[in-house]
C-alpha positions in Angstrom: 35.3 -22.9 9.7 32.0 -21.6 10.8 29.2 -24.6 10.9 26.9 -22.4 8.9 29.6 -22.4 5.9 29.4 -26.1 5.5 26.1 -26.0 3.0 25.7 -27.1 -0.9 27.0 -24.6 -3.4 24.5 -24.2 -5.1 22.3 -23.4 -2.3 24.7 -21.0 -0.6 24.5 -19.2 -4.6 20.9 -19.3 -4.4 20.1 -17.8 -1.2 20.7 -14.2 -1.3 18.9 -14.0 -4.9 15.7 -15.6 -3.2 16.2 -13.4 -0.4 16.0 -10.4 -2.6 12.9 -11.7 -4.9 11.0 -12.0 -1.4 12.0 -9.0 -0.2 11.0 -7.5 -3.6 7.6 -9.2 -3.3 6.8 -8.2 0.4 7.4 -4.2 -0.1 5.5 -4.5 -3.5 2.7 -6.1 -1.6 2.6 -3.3 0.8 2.6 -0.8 -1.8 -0.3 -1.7 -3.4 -2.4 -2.5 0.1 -3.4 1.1 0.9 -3.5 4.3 -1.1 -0.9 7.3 -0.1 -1.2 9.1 3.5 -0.6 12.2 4.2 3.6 12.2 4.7 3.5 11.2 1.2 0.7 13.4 0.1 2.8 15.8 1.6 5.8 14.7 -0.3 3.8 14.7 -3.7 2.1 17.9 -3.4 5.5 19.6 -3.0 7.2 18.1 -6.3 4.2 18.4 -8.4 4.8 22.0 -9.9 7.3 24.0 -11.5 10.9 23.7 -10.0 11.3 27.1 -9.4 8.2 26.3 -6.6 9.9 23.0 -5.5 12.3 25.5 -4.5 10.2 27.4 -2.3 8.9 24.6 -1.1 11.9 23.2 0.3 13.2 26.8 1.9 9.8 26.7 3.7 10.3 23.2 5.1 12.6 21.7 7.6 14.1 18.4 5.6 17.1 19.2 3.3 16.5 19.2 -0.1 17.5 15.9 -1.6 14.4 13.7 -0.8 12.5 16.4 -3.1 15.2 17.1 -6.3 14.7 13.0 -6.2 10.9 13.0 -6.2 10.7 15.2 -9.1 13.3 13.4 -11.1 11.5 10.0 -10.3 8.5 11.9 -11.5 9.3 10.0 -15.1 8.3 7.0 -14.0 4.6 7.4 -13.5 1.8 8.8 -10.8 0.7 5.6 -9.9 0.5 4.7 -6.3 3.2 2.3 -6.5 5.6 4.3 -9.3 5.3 6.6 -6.7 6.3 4.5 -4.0 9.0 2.8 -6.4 12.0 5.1 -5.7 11.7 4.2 -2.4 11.2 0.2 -2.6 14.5 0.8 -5.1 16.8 2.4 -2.1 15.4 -0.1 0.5 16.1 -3.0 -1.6 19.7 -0.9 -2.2 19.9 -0.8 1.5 19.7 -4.5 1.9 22.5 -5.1 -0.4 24.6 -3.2 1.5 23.9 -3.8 4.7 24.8 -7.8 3.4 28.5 -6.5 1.9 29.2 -4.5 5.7 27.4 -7.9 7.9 30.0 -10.1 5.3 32.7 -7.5 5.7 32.6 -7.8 10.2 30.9 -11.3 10.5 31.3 -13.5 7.6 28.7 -14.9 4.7 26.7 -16.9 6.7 25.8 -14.2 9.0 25.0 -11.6 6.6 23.1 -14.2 4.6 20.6 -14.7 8.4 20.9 -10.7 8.8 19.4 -10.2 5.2 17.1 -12.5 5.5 15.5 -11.5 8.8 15.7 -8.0 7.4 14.0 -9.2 4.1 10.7 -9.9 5.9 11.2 -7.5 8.8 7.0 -6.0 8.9 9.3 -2.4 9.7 11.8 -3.1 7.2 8.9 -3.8 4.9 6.8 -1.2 5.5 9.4 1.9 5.4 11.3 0.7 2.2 7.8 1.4 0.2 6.8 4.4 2.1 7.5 7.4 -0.3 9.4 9.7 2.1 13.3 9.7 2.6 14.1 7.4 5.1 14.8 4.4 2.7 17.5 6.5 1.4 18.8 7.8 4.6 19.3 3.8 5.5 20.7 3.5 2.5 23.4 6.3 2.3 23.9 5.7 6.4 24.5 2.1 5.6 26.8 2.8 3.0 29.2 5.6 4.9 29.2 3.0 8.1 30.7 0.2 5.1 33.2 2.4 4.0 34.2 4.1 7.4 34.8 0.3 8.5 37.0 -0.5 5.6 38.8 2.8 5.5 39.4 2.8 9.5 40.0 -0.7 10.0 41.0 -2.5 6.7 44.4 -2.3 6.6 47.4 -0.3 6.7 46.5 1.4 3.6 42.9 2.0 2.3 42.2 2.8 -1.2 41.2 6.2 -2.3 38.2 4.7 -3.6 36.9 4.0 0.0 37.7 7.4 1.1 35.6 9.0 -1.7 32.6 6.5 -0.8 32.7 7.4 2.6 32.5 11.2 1.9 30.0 11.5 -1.0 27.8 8.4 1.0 28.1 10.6 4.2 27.5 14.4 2.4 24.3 12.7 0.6 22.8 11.0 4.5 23.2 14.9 5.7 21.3 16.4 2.5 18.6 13.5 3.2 17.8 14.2 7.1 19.8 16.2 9.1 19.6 13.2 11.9 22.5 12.0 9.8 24.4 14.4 11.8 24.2 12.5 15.2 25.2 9.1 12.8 27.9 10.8 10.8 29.4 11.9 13.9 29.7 8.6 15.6 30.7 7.1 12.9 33.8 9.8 12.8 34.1 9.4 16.5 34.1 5.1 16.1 37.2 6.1 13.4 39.2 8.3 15.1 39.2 6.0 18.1 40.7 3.3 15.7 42.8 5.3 14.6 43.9 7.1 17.6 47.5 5.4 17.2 48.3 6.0 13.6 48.6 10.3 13.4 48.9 10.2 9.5 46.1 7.7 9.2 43.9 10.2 11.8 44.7 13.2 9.9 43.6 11.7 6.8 39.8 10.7 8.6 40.0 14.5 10.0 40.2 15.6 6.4 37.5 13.6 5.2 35.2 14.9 7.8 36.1 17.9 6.3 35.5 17.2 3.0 32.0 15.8 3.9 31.5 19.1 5.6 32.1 21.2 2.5 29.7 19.4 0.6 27.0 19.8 3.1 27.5 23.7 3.3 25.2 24.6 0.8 22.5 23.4 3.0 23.5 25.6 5.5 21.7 28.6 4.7 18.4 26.6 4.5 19.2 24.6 7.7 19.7 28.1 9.2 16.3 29.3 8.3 14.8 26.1 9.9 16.4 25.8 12.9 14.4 29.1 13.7 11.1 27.6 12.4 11.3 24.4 14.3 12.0 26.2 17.8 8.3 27.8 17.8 6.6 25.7 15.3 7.3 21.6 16.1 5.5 18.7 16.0 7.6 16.3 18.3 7.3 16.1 21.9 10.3 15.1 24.2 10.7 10.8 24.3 9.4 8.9 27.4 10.9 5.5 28.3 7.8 4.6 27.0 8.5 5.6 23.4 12.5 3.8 24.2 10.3 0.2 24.7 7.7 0.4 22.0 10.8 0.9 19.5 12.8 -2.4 21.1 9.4 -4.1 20.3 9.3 -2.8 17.0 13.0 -3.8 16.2 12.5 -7.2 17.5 9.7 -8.2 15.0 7.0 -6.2 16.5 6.8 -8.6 19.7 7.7 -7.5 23.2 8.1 -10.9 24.2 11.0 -11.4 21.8 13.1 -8.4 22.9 15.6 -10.5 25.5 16.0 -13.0 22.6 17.0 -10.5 19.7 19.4 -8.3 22.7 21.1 -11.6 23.9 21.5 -12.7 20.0 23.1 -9.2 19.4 25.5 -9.0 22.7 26.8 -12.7 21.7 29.8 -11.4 19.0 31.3 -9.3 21.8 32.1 -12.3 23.5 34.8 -14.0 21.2 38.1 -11.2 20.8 37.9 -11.9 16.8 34.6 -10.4 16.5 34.8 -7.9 19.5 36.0 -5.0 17.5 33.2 -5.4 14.7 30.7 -5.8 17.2 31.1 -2.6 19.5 31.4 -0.7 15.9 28.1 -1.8 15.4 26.4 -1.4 18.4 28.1 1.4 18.6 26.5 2.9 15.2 23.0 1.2 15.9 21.6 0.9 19.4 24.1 3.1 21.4 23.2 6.0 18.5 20.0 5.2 19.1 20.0 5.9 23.0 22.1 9.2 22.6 19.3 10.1 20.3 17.2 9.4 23.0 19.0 11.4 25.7 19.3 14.6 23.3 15.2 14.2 22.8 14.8 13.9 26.7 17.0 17.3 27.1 15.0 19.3 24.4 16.8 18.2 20.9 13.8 17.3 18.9 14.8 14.4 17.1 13.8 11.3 18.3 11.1 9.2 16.7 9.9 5.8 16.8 10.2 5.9 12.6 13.7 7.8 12.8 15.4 5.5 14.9 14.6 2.2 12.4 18.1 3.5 10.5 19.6 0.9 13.0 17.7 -2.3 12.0 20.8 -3.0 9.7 23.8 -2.8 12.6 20.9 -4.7 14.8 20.1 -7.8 12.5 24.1 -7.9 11.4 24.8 -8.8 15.4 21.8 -10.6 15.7 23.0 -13.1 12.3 26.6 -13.0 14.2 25.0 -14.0 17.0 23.0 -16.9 15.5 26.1 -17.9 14.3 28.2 -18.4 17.4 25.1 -20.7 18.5 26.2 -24.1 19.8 26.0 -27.3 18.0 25.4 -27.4 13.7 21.6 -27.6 14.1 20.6 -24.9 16.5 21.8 -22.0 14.4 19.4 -23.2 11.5 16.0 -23.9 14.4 17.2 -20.1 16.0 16.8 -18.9 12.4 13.8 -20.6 11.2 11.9 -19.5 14.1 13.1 -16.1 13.8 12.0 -15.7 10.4 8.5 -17.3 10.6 8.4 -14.8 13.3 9.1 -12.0 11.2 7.1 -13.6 8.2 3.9 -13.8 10.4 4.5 -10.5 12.0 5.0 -9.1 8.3 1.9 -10.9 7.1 -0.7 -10.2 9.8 0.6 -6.0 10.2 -2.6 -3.5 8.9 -2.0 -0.6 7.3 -0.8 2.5 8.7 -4.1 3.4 10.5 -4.4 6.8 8.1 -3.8 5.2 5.3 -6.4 2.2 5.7 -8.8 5.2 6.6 -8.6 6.9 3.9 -8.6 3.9 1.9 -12.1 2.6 3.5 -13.1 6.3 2.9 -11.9 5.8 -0.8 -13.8 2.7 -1.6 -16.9 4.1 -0.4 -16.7 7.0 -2.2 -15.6 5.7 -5.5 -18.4 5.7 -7.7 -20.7 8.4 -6.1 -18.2 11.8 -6.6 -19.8 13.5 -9.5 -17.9 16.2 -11.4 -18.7 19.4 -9.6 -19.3 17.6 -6.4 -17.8 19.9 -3.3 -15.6 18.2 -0.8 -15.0 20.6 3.0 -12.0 19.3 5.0 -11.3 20.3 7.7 -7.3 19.0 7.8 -4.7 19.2 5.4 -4.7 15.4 5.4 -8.0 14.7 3.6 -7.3 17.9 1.1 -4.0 16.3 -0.3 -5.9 12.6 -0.5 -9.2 13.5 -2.1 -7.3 16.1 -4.3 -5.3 13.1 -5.5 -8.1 10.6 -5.9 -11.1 12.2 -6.7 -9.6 15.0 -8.6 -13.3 15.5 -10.7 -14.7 17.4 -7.3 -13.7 20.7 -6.1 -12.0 20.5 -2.8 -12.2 23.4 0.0 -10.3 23.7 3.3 -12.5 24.6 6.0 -10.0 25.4 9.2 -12.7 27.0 11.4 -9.9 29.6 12.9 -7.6 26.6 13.9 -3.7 27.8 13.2 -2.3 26.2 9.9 1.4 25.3 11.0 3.7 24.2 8.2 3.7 20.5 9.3 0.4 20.4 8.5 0.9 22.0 5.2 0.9 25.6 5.5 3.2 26.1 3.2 1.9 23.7 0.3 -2.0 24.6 0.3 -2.9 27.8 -1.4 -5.0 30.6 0.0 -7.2 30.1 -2.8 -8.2 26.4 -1.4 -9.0 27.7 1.9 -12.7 28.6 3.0 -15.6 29.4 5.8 -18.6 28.0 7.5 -20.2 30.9 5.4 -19.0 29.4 2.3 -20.6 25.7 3.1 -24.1 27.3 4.7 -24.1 28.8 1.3 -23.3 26.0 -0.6 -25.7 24.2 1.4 -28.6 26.5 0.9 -28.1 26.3 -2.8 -29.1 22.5 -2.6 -25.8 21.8 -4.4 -23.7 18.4 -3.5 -21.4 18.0 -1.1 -19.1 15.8 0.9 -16.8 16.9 3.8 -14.1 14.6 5.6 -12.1 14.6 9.0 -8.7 12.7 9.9 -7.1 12.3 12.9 -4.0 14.7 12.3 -1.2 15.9 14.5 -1.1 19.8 14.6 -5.2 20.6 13.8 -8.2 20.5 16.1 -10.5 19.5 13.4 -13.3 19.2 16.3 -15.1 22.8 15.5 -15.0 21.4 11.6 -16.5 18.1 12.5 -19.8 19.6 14.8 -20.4 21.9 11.7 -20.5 18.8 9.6 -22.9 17.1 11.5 -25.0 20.2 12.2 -25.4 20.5 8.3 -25.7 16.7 7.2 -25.5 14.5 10.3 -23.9 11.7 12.1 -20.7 10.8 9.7 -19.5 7.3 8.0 -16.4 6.4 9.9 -13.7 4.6 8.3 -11.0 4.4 10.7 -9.7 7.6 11.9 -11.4 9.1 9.2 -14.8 10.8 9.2 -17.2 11.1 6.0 -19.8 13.3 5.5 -23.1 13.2 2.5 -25.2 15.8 2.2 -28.5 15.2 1.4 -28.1 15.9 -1.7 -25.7 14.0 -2.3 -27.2 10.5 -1.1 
């Protein structure tokens, strides 16, 4: 018997429902701590029209299509900051629950009652299972196919038709959420047919699954087709350094460098007894070794690795690590290892800032509030500022200035309408006519918002900073 099982009943029945009511809590309280940035802006502006343009939308972008069909569904719900954010604290909190069932499923209770927890107040874990883009659900579908691959692959001589169907539909849903399910779905097929490498009839049953998930994804095809071709001249991601390999081990183990050998030795420890050796290298198998071939394909030109990507492995990661805390020696060192750990994370979760755009813009916000008059004028000169003050201070008129600078789509291209877009001539105008105006600057990825920014202060000075964003009053307007 493991010498974490020996606690009081009703404390073992109470744990994972306290868990789940601070998890609830944390991403809650990160919701409301900043306003929208721009990925979500992004994500908004595309779902907020008729369907027939959601559907443009989506053929001009380079995600599949499910993130945004679920936006505008979830649209119901409200256009508050955090209804917005809702769908995705919903599929992170989803995510959670499952990850417990496949930690329970390979370690046992009490490790998948540590890997929840740790996860619970994970500052990462936290902050991407609020943020309204589709990674909460690609953990959660990923999550989900790796659960039933396990159980279809390695649960017994004959696994239930039921288990088959959640790995396909779970699988087919991760591939129309972010085609870096591909690389996952694979392994996980790969980690299968390696099980099953003994058993023909059992391997030609996982074959037709793969199959089967296949088929579902072909619709997407066509689109995926047209964005291959987009992403080869138009992309925002450079190629990983070793660099980018350590800054995401520090942000897995709690956001500390210094706790990196403590969260890889916890994670290495169930490969060491042979009842737990299988379930292990499945699961660093899915999660860090996925991770690293990621890596290696980013190095070599496939444009897929990010720092926020990668994160789908914090479940397979925190499952080892709980394993691990569990093969600790003794009956109290388990319970110190996993106190510490979690006031790590805690402290971690409670001292992390905002996202640097969003607290930016929501400095900018506060300042603002209260002096925008209907019929004020806001110049931008990035995409990023247009989708926030257009959210926020929706009573002014908002004008993109570009300045000649190249609009790519990841910056919006797509989503703002020629009709938003203006010229230095327009603002000397506007300026001449003594009219108020504002004009901001961000910090994005794919504009040079300097040429912008000089015009600004020509016309109306040195600007407020808040952040990485810039504010500018005319005269006027003060």
């Amino acid at each position: 018997m493991n010498k974490l099982s020996r606690t009081p009943i009703w404390a073992d029945r109470l744990a994972l429902p306290a868990i789940f009511l601070i998890a609830l809590l944390l991403r809650v309280r990160e919701a409301l701590r900043a306003p929208l940035w721009y990925d979500e802006l992004y994500s908004q502006a595309a779902v907020h029209r008729p369907w027939h343009q959601v559907m443009e939308v989506m053929r001009a972008d380079v995600h599949p299509p499910l993130i945004y069909m679920l936006s505008f569904a979830w649209r119901v719900f409200g256009d508050t900051d955090l209804a917005v954010r809702s769908l995705s604290i919903v599929f992170g909190l989803a995510t959670l629950a499952v990850g417990y069932a496949l930690a329970r499923e390979l370690f046992g209770r009490p490790a998948a009652l540590i890997a929840t927890a740790l996860l619970a107040v994970h500052p990462w874990h936290i902050y991407i299972s609020q943020e309204a883009r589709s990674y909460p659900e690609l953990w959660f579908f990923l999550t989900t196919s790796a659960f039933a691959a396990w159980r279809f692959c390695e649960g017994g001589p004959k696994p239930d038709r039921a288990t088959a169907a959640l790995f396909v539909v779970s699988a087919a849903l991760a591939l129309w959420t972010h085609y870096l399910a591909g690389i996952v779905v694979f392994v996980q097929f790969a980690c299968g047919a390696l099980a099953l490498r003994r058993e023909p009839r059992r391997l030609g049953t996982w074959l037709l699954l793969q199959v089967a998930v296949a088929a579902l994804f072909a619709p997407v095809l066509p689109m995926l087709w047209q964005q291959f071709h987009r992403v080869e001249t138009d992309h925002w991601m450079p190629r990983p350094t070793v660099g980018d390999l350590v800054d995401l081990a520090r942000r897995i183990s709690l956001s500390a460098f210094y706790l990196v050998p403590a969260v890889l030795a916890l994670a290495v420890m169930p490969l060491l007894p042979e009842r737990t050796r299988r379930a292990a290298l499945f699961m660093l198998t899915i999660g860090p070794l996925t991770v690293l071939l990621c890596w290696l394909l980013g190095v070599n030109g496939l444009r897929l690795f990010a720092a926020k990507y990668m994160l789908f492995s914090l479940t397979a990661i925190f499952a080892l690590v709980g394993a691990g805390i569990t093969r600790l020696p003794g009956r109290v060192t388990p319970w110190i290892v996993t106190l510490v750990l979690l006031l790590f994370a805690a402290r971690a979760s409670l001292i992390r800032t905002p996202y640097p755009e969003a607290a930016g813009l929501g400095q900018a916000r506060a300042a603002l509030t209260g002096h925008v008059r209907a019929g004020d004028v806001f110049y931008h000169a990035d995409s990023h500022t247009l989708l926030f003050a257009e959210r926020y201070f929706p009573q002014a008129r908002h004008r993109l200035l570009l300045m000649g600078q190249r609009f790519p789509y990841f910056e919006g291209g797509h989503l703002v309408p020629d009709s938003s877009r203006s010229d230095a001539a327009e603002l000397d105008a506007t300026m001449a006519s003594g009219a108020r105006w504002f004009a901001m600057a961000a910090a994005p990825a794919g504009i040079d918002t300097h040429p912008a920014a000089a015009l600004f202060d020509s016309l109306a000075g040195a600007p407020k900073k808040s952040g990485v964003v810039r504010v500018w009053t005319s005269a006027a307007a003060r």
